[in-house]
MINU-20893 format. One line per 4 residues: number of its first residue (from 1); for each residue x, y, z of N, C-alpha, C. Coordinates in steps of 0.02 Angstrom, whole numbers, plus 50000, padded with zeros to 5 digits. Layout:
# residues N
NUM = X/Y/Z/X/Y/Z/X/Y/Z ~ ... $
//
This chain:
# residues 370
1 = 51008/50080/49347/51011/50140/49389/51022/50120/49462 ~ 51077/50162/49513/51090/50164/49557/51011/50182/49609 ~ 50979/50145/49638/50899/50156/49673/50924/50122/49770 ~ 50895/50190/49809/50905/50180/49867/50829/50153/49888 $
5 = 50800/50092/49921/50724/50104/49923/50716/50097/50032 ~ 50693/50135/50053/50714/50139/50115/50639/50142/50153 ~ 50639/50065/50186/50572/50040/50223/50584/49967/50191 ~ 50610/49939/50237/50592/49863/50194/50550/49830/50240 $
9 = 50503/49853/50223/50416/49824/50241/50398/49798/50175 ~ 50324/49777/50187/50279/49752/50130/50306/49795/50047 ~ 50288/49880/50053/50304/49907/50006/50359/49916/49961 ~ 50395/49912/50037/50469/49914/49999/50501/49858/49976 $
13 = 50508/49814/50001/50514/49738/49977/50490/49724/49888 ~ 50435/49731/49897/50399/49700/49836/50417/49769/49796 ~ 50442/49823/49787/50467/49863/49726/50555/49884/49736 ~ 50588/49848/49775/50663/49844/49771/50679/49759/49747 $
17 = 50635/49724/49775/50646/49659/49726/50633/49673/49660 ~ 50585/49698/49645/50576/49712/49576/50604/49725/49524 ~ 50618/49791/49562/50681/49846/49530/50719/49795/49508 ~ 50757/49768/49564/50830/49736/49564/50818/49687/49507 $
21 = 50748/49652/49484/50726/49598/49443/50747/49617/49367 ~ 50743/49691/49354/50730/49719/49270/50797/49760/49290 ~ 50847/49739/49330/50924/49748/49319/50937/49797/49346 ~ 50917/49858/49392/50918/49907/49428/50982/49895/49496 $
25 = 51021/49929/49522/51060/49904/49581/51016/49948/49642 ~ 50989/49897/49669/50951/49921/49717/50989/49906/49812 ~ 50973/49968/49835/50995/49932/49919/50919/49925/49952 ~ 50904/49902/49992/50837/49911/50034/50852/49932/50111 $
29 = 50842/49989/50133/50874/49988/50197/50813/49987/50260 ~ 50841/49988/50342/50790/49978/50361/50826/49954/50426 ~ 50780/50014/50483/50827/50015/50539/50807/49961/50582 ~ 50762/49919/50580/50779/49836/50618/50825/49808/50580 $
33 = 50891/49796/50634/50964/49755/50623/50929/49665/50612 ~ 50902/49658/50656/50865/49578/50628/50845/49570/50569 ~ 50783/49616/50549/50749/49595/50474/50799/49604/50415 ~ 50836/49647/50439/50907/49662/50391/50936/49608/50364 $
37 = 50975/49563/50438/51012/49491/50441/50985/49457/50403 ~ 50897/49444/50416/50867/49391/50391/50847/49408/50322 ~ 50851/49464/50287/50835/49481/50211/50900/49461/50174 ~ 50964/49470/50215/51023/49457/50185/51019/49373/50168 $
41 = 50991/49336/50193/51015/49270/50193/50972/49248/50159 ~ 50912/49296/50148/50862/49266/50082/50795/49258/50112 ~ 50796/49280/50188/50727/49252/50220/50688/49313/50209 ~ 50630/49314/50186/50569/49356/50195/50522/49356/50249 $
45 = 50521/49402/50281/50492/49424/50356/50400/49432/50329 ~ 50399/49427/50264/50311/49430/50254/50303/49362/50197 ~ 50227/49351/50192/50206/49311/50134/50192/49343/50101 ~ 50225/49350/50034/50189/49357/49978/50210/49316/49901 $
49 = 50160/49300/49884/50190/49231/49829/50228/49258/49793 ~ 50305/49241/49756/50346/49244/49718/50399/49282/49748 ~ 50383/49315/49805/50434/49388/49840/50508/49344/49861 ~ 50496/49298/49906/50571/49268/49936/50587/49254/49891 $
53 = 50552/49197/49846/50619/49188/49760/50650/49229/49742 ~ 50617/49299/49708/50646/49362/49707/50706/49375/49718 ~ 50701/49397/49807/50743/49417/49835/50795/49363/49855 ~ 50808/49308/49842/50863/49252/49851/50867/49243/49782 $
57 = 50847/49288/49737/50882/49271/49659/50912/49341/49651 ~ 50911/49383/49663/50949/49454/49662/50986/49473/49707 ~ 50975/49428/49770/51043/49415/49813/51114/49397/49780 ~ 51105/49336/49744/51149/49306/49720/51183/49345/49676 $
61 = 51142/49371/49637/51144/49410/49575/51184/49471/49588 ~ 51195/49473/49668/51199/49543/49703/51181/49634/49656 ~ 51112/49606/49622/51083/49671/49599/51040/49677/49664 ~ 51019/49656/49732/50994/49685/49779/51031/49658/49845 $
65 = 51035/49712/49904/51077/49729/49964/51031/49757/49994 ~ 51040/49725/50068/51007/49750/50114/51050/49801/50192 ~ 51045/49851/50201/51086/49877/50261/51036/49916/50312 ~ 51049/49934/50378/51033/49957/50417/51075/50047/50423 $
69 = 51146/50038/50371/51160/50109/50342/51119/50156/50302 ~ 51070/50206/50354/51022/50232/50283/51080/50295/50277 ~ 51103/50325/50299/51162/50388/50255/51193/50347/50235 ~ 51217/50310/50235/51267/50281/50193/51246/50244/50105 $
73 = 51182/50240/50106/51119/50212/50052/51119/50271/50033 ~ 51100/50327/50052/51078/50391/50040/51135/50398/49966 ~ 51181/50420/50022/51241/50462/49978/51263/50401/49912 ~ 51256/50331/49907/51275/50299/49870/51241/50294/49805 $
77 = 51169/50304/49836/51112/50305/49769/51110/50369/49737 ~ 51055/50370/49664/51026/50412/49650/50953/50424/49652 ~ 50925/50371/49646/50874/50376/49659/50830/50352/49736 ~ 50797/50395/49765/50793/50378/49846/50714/50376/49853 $
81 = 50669/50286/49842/50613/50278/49872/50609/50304/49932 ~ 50546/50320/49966/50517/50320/50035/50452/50280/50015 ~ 50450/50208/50077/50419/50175/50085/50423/50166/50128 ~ 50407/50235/50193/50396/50198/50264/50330/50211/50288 $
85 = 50283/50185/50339/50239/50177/50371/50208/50228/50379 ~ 50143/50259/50375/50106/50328/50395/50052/50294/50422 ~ 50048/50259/50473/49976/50235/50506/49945/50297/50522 ~ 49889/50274/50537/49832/50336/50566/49829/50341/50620 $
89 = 49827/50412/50638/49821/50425/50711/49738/50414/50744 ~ 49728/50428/50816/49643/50418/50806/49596/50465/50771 ~ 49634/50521/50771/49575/50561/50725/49579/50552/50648 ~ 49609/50493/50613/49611/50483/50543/49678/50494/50506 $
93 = 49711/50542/50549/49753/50579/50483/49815/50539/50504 ~ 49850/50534/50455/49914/50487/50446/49959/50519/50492 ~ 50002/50488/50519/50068/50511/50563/50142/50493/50518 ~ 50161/50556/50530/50200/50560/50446/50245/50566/50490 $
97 = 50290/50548/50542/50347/50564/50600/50388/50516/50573 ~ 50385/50475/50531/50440/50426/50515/50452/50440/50446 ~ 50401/50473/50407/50432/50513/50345/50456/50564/50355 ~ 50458/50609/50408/50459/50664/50420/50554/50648/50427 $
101 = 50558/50603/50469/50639/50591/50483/50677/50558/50439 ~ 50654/50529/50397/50676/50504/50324/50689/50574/50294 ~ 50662/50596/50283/50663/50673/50236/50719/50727/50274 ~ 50718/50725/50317/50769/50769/50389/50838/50736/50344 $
105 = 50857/50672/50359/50899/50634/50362/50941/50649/50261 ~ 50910/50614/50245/50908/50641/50176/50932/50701/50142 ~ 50902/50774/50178/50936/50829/50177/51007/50836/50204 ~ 51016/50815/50256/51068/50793/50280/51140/50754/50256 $
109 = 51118/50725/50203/51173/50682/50154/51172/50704/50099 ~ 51128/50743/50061/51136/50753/49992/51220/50766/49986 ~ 51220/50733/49920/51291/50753/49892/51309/50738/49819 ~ 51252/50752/49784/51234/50784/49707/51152/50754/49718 $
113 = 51138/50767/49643/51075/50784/49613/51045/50679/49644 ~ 50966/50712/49669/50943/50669/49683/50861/50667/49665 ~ 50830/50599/49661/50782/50617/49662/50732/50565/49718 ~ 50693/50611/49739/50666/50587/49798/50587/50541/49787 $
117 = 50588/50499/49789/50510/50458/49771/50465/50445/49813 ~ 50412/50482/49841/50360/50452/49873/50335/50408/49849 ~ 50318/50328/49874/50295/50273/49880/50263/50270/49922 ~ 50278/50298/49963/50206/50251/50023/50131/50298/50008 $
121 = 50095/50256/50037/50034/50314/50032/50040/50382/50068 ~ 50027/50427/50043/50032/50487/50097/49973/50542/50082 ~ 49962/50597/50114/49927/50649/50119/49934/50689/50056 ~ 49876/50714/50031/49904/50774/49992/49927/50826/50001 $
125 = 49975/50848/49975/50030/50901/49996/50073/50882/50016 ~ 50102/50809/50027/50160/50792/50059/50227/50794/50023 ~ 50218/50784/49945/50285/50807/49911/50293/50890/49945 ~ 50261/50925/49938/50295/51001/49938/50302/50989/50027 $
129 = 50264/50956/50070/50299/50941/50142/50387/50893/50149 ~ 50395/50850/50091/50449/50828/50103/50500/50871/50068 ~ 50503/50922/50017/50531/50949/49980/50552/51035/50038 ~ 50509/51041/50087/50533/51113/50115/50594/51051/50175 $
133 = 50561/50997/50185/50593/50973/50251/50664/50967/50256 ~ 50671/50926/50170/50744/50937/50146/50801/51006/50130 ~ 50766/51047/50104/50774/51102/50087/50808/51146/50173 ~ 50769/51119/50221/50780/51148/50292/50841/51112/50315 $
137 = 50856/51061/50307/50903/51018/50345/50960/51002/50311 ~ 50954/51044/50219/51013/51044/50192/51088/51073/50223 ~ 51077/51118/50287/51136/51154/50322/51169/51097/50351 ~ 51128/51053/50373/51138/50998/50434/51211/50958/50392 $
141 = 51223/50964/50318/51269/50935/50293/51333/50940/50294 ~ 51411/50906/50311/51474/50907/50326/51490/50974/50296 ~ 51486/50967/50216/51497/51039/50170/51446/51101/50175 ~ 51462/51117/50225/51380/51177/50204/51396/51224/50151 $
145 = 51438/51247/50108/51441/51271/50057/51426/51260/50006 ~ 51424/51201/49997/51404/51175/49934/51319/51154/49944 ~ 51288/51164/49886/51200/51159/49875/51196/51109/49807 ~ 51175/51049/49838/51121/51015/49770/51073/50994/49756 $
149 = 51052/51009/49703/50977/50998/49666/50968/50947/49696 ~ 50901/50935/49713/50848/50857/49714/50770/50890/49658 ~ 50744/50829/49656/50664/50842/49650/50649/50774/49676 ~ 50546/50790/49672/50504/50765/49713/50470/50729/49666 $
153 = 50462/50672/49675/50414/50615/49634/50365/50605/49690 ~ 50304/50604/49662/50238/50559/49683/50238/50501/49646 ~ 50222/50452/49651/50242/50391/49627/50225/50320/49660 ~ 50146/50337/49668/50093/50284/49702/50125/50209/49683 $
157 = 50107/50169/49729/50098/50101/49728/50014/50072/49730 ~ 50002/50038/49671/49944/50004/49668/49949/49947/49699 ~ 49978/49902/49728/49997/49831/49744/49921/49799/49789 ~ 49924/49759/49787/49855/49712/49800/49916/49651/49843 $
161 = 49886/49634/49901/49909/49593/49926/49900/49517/49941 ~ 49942/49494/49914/49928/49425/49880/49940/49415/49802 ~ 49948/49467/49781/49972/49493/49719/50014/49525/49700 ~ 50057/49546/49745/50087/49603/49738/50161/49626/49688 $
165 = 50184/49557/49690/50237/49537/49627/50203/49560/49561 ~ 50147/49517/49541/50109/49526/49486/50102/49582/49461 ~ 50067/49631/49508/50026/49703/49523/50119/49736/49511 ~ 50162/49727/49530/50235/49757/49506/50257/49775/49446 $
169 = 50253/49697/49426/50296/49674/49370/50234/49710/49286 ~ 50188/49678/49294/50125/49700/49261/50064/49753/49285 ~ 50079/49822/49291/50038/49868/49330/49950/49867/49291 ~ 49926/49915/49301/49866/49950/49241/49891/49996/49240 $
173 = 49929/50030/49286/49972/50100/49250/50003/50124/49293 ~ 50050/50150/49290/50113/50187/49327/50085/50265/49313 ~ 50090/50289/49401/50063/50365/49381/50129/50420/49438 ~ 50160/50448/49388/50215/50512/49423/50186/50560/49413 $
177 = 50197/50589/49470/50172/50661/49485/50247/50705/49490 ~ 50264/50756/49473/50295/50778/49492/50311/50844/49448 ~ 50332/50913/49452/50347/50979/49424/50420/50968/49384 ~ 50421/50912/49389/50523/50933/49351/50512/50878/49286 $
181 = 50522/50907/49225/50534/50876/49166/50608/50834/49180 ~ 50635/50852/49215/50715/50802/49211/50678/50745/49264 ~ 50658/50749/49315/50651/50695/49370/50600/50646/49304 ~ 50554/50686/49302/50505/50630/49260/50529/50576/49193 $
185 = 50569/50627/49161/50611/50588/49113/50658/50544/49147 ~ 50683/50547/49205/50722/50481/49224/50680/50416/49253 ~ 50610/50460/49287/50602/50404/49305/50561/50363/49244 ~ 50535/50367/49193/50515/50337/49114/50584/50287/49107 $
189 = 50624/50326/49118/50699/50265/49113/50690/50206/49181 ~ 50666/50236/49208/50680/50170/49260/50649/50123/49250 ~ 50590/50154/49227/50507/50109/49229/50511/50068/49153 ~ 50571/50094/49133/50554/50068/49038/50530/50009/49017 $
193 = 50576/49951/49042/50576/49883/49046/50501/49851/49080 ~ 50466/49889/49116/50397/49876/49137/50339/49912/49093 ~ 50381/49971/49068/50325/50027/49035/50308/49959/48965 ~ 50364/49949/48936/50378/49911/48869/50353/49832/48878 $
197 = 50351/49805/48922/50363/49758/48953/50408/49704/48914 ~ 50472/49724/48900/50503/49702/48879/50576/49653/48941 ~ 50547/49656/48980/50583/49615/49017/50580/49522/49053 ~ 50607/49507/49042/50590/49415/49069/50604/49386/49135 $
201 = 50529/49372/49152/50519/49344/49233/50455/49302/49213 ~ 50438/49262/49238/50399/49219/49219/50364/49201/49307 ~ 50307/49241/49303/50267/49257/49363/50202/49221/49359 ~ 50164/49150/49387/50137/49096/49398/50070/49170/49377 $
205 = 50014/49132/49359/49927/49153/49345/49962/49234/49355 ~ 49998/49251/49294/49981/49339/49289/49949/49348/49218 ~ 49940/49432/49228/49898/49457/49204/49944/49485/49143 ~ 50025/49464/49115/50053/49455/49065/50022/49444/49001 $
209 = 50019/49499/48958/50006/49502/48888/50021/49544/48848 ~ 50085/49544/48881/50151/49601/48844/50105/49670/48789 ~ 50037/49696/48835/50048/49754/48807/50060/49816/48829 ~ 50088/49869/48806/50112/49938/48851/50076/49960/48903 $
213 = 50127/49969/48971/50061/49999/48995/50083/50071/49003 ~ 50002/50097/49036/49999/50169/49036/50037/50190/49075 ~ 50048/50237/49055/50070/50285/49113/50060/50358/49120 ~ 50050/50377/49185/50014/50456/49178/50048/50506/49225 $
217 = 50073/50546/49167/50113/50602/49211/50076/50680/49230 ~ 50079/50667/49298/50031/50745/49317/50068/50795/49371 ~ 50046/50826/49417/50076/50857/49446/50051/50822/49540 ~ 50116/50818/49595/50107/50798/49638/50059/50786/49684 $
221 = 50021/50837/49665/49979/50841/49692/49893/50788/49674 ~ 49901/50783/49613/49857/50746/49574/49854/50672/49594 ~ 49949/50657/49594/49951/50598/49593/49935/50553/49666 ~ 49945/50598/49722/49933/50587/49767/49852/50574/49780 $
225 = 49804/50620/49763/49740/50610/49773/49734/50542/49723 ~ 49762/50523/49669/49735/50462/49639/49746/50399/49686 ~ 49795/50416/49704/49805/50332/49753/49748/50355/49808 ~ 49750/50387/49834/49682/50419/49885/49612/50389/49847 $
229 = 49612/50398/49811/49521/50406/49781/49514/50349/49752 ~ 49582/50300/49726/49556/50225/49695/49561/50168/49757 ~ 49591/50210/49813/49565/50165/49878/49477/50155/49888 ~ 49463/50226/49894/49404/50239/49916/49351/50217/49887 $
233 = 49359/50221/49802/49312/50189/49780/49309/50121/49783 ~ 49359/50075/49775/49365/50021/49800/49316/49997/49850 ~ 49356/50039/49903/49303/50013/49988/49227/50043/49984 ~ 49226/50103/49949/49134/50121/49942/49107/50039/49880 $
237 = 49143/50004/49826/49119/49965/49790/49081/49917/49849 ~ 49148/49893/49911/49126/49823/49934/49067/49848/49987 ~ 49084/49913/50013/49029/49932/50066/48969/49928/50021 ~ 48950/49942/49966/48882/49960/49926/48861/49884/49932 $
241 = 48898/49863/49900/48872/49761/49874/48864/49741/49935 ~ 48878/49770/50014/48850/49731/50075/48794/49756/50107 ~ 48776/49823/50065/48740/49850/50095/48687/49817/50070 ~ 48686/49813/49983/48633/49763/49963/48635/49701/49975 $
245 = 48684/49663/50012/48679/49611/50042/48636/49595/50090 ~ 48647/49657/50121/48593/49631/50205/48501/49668/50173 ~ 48494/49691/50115/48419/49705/50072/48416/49633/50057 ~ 48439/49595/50024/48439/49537/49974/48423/49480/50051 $
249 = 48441/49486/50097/48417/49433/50135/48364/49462/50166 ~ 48341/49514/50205/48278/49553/50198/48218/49541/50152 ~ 48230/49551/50091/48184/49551/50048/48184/49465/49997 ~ 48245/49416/50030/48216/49328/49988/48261/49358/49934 $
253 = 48301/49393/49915/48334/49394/49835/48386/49341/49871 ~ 48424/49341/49801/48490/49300/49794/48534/49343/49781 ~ 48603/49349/49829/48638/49397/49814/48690/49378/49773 ~ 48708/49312/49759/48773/49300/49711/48731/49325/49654 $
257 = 48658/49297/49629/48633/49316/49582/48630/49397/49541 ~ 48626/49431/49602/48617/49501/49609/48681/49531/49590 ~ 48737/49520/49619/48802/49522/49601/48821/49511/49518 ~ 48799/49448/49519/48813/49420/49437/48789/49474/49389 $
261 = 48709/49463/49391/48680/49521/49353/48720/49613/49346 ~ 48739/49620/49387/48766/49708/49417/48828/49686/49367 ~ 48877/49626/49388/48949/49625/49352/48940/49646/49270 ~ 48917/49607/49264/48903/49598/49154/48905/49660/49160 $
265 = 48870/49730/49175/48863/49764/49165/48952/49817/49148 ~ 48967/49838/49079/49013/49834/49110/49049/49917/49109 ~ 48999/49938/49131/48999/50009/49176/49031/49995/49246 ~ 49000/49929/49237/48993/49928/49320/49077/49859/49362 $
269 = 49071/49814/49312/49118/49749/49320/49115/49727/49387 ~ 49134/49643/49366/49127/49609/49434/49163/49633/49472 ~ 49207/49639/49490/49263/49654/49537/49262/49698/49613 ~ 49262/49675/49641/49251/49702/49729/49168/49700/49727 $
273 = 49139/49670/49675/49071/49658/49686/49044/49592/49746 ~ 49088/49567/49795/49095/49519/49820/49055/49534/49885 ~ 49001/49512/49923/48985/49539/49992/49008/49491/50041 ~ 49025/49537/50098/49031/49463/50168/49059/49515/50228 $
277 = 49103/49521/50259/49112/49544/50321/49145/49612/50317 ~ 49152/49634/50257/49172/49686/50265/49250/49693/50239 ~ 49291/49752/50225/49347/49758/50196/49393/49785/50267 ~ 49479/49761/50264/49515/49788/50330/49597/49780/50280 $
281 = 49639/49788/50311/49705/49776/50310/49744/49841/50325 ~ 49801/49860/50259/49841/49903/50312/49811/49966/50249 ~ 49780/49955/50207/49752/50013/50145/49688/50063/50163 ~ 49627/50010/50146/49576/50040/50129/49564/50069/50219 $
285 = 49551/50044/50255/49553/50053/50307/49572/50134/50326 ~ 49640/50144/50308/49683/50210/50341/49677/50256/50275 ~ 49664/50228/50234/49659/50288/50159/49593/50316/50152 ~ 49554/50272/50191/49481/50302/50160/49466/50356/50223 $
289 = 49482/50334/50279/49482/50361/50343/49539/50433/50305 ~ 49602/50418/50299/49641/50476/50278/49604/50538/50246 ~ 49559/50517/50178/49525/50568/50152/49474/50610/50155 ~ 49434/50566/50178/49387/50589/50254/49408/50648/50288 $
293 = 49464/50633/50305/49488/50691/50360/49533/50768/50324 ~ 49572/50741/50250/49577/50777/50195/49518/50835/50180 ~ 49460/50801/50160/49395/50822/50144/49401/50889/50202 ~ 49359/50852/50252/49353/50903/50340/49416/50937/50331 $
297 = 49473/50947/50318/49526/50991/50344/49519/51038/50278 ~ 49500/51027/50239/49492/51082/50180/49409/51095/50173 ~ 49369/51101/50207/49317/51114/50187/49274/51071/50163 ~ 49293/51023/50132/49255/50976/50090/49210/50937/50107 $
301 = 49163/50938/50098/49106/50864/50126/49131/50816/50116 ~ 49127/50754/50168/49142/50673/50151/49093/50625/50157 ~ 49022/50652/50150/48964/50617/50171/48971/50533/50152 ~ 48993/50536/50067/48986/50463/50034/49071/50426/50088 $
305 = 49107/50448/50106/49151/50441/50134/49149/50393/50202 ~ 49119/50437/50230/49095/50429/50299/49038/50360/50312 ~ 48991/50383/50266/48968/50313/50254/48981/50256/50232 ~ 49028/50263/50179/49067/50197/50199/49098/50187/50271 $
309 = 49125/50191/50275/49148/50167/50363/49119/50143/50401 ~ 49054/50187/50399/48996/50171/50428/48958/50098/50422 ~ 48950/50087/50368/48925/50039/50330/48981/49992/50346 ~ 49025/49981/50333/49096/49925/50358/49085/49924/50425 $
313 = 49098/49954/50483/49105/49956/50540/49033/49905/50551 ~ 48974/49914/50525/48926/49896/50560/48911/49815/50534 ~ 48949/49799/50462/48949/49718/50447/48976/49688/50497 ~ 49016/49701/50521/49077/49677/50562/49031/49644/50622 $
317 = 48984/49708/50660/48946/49685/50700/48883/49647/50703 ~ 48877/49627/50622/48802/49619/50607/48812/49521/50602 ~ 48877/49499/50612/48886/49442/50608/48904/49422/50646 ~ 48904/49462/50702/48889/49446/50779/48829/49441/50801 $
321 = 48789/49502/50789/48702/49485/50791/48684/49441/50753 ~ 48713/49390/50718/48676/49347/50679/48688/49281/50708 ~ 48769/49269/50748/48760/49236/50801/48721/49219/50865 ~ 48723/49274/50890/48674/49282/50945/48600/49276/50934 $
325 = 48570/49289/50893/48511/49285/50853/48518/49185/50850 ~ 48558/49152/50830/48543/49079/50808/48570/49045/50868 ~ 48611/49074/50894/48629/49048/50970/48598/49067/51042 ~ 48563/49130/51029/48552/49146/51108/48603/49165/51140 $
329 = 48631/49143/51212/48674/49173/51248/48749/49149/51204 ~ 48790/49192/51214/48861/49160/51170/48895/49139/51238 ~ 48878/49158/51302/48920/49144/51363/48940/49065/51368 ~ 49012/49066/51348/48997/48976/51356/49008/48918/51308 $
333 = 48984/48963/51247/48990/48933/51176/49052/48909/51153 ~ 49060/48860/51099/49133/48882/51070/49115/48891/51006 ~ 49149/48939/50981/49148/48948/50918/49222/48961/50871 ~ 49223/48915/50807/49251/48918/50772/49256/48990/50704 $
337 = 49315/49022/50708/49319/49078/50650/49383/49043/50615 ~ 49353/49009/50569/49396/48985/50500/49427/49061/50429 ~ 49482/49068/50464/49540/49140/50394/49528/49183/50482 ~ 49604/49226/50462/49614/49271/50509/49618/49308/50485 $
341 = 49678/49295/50419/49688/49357/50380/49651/49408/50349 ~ 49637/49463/50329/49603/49508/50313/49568/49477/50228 ~ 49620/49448/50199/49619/49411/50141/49634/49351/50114 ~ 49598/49318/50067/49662/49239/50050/49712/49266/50016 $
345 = 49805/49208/50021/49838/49228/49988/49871/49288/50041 ~ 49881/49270/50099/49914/49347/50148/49922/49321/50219 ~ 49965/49351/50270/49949/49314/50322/49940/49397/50361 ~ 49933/49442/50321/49925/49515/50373/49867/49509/50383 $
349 = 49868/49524/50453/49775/49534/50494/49771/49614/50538 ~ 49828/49653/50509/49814/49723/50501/49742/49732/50493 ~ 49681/49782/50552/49607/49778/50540/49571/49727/50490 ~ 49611/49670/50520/49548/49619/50471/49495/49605/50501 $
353 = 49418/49586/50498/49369/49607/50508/49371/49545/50574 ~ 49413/49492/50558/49396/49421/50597/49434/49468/50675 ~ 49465/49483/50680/49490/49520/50749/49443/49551/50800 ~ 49394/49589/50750/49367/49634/50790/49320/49579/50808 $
357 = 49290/49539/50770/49224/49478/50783/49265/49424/50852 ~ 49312/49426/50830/49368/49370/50889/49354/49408/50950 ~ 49379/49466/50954/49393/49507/51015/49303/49523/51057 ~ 49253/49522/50987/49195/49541/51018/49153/49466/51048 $
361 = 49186/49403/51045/49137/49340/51054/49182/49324/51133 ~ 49230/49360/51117/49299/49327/51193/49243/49383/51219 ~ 49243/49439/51206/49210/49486/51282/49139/49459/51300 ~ 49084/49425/51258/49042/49376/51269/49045/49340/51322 $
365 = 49110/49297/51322/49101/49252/51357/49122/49192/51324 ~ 49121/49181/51265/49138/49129/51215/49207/49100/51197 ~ 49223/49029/51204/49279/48997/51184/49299/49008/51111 ~ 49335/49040/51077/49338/49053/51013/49397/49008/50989 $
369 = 49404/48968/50927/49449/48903/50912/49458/48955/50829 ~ 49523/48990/50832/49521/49011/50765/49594/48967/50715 $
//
């Protein structure tokens, strides 16, 4: 299938390599003319293990192209990712001004039946926000007489970073949202070769065991709150296990122990059962904050919400008081912060927790050697 995927950032990268991997003709577009140059020649502008092979093996292969032409991607494809950026503004809620002009743009070129894929994380309600936007800017087109169909996919990305090939190629489940029996049935065709996993790539410590995975088709709206709410629980898992972290040194327990015991359980499983400084990057951070503010704009309480944040925000500082507590004055000190990154396996320090601790020992007074 002809696939336009437009943002070649983190997201877009790691699911237009992909694509292009299980034989798809993919372009990746993306209005820095540099990162463009340098994707063409095979260089990857991020770390993530297996991604540059990828993309310098489907170069060749020329099943993936990179341009700084997004109408010209537009009108060539059929199928049209959005994977661009919605950071948070300060009051929480995502700034959708760069999807907003993706979607403008888009209306603008249709020139037959398309279908439009939200990928990036976004707000709920944003398919039926990108679906009036197009619908508005369809005049903006050379032919204004002529009208064609699109529809709207929701169509989350689970990706884990440092993983994110893996988390591609081998999901736990692919979830479309969307009102159109034709869009959904194509995209089952796209996904087949992953749904089946009947395709050959041979991806170092994966989670490969060729059996089907799920997949769950609901309506846009659904699918959007799922990528929303498996952030959140996520970041409420690691906020809980630190909260009993800082009890367990309080009260003489052992917290790997404590951990261990909770994992077996397997209601409960090890996983983000891990305590230490707290969770950051470019996800949990702006998604959990996002829903939060979801919640408040519809009425909804976010108490368990809010406290997470709460609870994160205050590890961050509690390993500063634990300095100062064994050091006394920090004025003067030097201190070593060994990992920047938010994670191992990544070099993004998007709100990683070591920043805010860096930035808070420099206003101290302290020589910091990271």
């Amino acid at each position: 299938m002809k696939v336009c995927v437009i943002g070649a950032g983190y997201v877009g990268l790691v699911t237009g390599a992909c694509l292009a991997e299980i034989g798809h003709n993919v372009i990746c577009v993306d209005k820095e003319n540099s990162k463009i140059n340098s994707l063409s020649e095979g260089i990857c502008p991020i770390y993530e293990i297996g991604l540059e092979e990828l993309i310098k093996k489907n170069l060749k292969k020329k099943t993936l192209n990179f341009t700084a032409d997004l109408a010209g991607a537009i009108r060539s494809q059929d199928i049209i990712f959005i994977c661009v950026g919605t950071p948070p503004l300060p009051n929480g809620k995502p700034d959708l001004t760069s999807l907003d002009d993706v979607s403008k743009l888009i209306g603008s070129c249709l020139n037959g039946y398309k279908i439009i894929v939200n990928k990036s994380t976004v707000p709920i309600g944003t398919a039926k926000r990108v679906k009036k936007i197009i619908k508005e800017n369809e005049s903006k087109r050379n032919n204004k007489n002529e009208s064609f169909d699109f529809d709207i996919i929701s169509n989350p990305e689970f990706l884990k970073e440092g993983e994110a090939v893996n988390d591609a190629f081998f999901p736990e489940r692919i979830v479309i949202g969307s009102e159109s029996h034709k869009a959904v049935e194509i995209m089952k065709e796209l996904y087949k070769s992953i749904i089946n996993q009947d395709f050959e790539y041979d991806v170092k410590n994966s989670r490969n065991n060729r059996k089907k995975i799920p997949i769950i088709i609901t309506d846009s709206t659904s699918s959007e709150l799922i990528k929303y709410a498996s952030n959140a629980f996520l970041a409420t898992k690691i906020s809980f296990i630190n909260e009993v972290a800082n009890i367990c040194e309080r009260v003489g327990a052992n917290i790997i122990d404590v951990t261990y015991g909770m994992g077996l359980d397997s209601r409960i499983g090890n996983k983000y059962l891990r305590a230490g400084i707290g969770w950051g990057g470019s996800c949990f951070p702006k998604d959990v904050r996002a829903l939060a503010f979801t919640a408040e704009e519809y009425g909804a309480p976010a108490n368990i919400l809010n406290a997470v944040i709460q609870v994160n925000n205050y590890q961050r500082y509690r390993i500063i008081q634990k300095a100062m507590d064994t050091l006394g004055i920090i004025e003067d000190k030097i201190i070593g912060v060994l990992g920047i990154a938010f994670k191992p396996d990544t070099n993004d320090t998007r709100e990683a927790p070591s920043i805010t601790i860096i930035n808070k020992f420099l206003e101290l007074g302290a020589e910091v050697r990271a």
